[in-house]
C-alpha positions in Angstrom: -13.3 -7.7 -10.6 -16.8 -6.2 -9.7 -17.9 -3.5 -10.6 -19.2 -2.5 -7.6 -15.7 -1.1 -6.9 -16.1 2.9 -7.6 -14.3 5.9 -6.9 -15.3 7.0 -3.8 -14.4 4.0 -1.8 -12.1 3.7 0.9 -10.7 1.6 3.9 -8.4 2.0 6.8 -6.3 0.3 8.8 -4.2 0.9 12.0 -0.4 -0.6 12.6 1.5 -0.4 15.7 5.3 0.5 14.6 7.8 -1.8 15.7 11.7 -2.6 15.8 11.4 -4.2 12.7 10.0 -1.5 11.2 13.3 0.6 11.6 14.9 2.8 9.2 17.9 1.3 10.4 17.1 -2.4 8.5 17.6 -0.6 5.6 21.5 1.2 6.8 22.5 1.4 10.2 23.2 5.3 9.7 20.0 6.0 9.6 17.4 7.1 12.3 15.9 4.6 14.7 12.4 5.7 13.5 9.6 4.3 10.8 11.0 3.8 7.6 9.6 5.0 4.7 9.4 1.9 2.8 7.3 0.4 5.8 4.9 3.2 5.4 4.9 2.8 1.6 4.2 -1.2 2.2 1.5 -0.4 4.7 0.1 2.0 1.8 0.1 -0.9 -0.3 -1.5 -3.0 2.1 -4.6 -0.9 2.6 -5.1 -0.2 -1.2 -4.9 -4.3 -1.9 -7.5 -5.1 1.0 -9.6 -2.9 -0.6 -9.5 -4.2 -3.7 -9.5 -7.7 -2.6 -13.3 -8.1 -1.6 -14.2 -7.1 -5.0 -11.8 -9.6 -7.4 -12.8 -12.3 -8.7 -11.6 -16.3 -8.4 -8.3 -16.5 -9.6 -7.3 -12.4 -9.8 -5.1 -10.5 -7.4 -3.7 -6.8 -8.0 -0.1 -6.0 -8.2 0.9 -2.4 -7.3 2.4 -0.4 -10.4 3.2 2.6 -9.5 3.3 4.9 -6.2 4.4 8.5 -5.7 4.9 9.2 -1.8 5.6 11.9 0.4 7.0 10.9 3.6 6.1 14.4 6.2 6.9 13.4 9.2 8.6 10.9 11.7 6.7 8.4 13.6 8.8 7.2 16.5 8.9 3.2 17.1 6.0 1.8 19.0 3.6 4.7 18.0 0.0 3.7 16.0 -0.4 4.8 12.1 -3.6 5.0 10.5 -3.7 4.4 7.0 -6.4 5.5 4.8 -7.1 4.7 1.1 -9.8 6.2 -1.6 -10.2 4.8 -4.5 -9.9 8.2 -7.0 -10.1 6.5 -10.4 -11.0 3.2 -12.3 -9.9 2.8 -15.6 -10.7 -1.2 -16.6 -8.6 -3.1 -14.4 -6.5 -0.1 -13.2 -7.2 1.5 -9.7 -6.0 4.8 -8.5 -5.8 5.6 -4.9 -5.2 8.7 -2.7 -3.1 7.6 0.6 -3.0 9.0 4.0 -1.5 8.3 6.9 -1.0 9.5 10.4 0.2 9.1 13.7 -1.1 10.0 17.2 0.7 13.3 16.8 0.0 14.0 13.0 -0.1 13.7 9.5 3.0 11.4 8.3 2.6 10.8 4.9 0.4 10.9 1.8 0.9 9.3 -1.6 -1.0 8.4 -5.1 -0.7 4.6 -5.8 -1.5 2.5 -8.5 -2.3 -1.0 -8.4 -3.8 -3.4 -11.7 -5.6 -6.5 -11.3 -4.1 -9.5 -12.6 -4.6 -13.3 -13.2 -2.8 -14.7 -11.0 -1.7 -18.2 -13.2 -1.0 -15.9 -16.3 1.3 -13.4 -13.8 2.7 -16.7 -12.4 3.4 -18.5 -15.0 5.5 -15.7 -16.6 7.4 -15.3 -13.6 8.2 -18.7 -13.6 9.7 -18.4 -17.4 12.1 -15.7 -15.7 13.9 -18.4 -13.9 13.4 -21.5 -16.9 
C-alpha cells in the first residue's frame, strides 16, 4: 500500500435505491424502504474504492469492523450520497468516518475499519476452510 494514503482523504459516491435494495429481502415484515445493511454495504463500498488506488499488486482490504447508525429512512428510488474520510492509518489498518444522505437529509453515519490484505495468503486460507 502507498503511503500516499493519509488521514484526511476522502471519496464519494452516489447510488440510486432500488427494489432490491428493500428492507423487505431481509423479512417480509419489514418496511419497503432502504435497508440498513445496503447502506452499510454501500459504506463499505466507498471506503474500499478509496483504498483501492493506493494498494499494491496482489493486496485488497477486507472490512473488519463497522459501527453504524442508521438515522433516517430513505424511500426506494431516492439518491444516497456516501462520503468516506480516511481518520486514521495504523500500518495496514484504515479508519474511516462515514456519511451518508439523501435528497431530504442525513441517513446515516458510521466508523469502519478495513485492513489490507494479500490476497493469495487470505485466499489460500480460505480455501483450507473448505479442504
Amino acid at each position: 500500500m502507498s503511503d500516499e494514503l493519509t488521514p484526511g482523504m476522502s471519496h464519494e459516491i452516489e447510488v440510486t435505491t432500488g427494489p432490491e435494495h428493500t428492507a423487505r429481502y431481509f423479512y417480509e415484515n419489514l418496511p419497503d424502504v432502504f435497508a440498513t445493511p445496503f447502506l452499510a454495504g454501500f459504506m463499505e463500498r466507498v471506503s474500499a474504492e478509496l483504498i483501492n488506488r493506493y494498494l499494491e499488486p496482489g493486496q485488497q482490504s477486507v472490512g473488519i469492523a463497522m459501527s453504524l447508525q442508521h438515522s433516517a429512512a430513505t424511500p426506494l428510488g431516492m439518491k444516497v450520497r456516501v462520503r468516506t474520510e480516511v481518520t486514521a492509518r495504523d500500518g495496514k489498518k484504515l479508519t474511516f468516518k462515514v456519511e451518508a444522505w439523501d435528497a431530504a437529509e442525513k441517513i446515516g453515519e458510521a466508523v469502519h475499519e478495513r485492513f489490507i490484505i494479500d490476497a493469495a495468503k487470505f485466499n489460500a486460507r480460505v480455501a483450507q476452510k473448505t479442504a
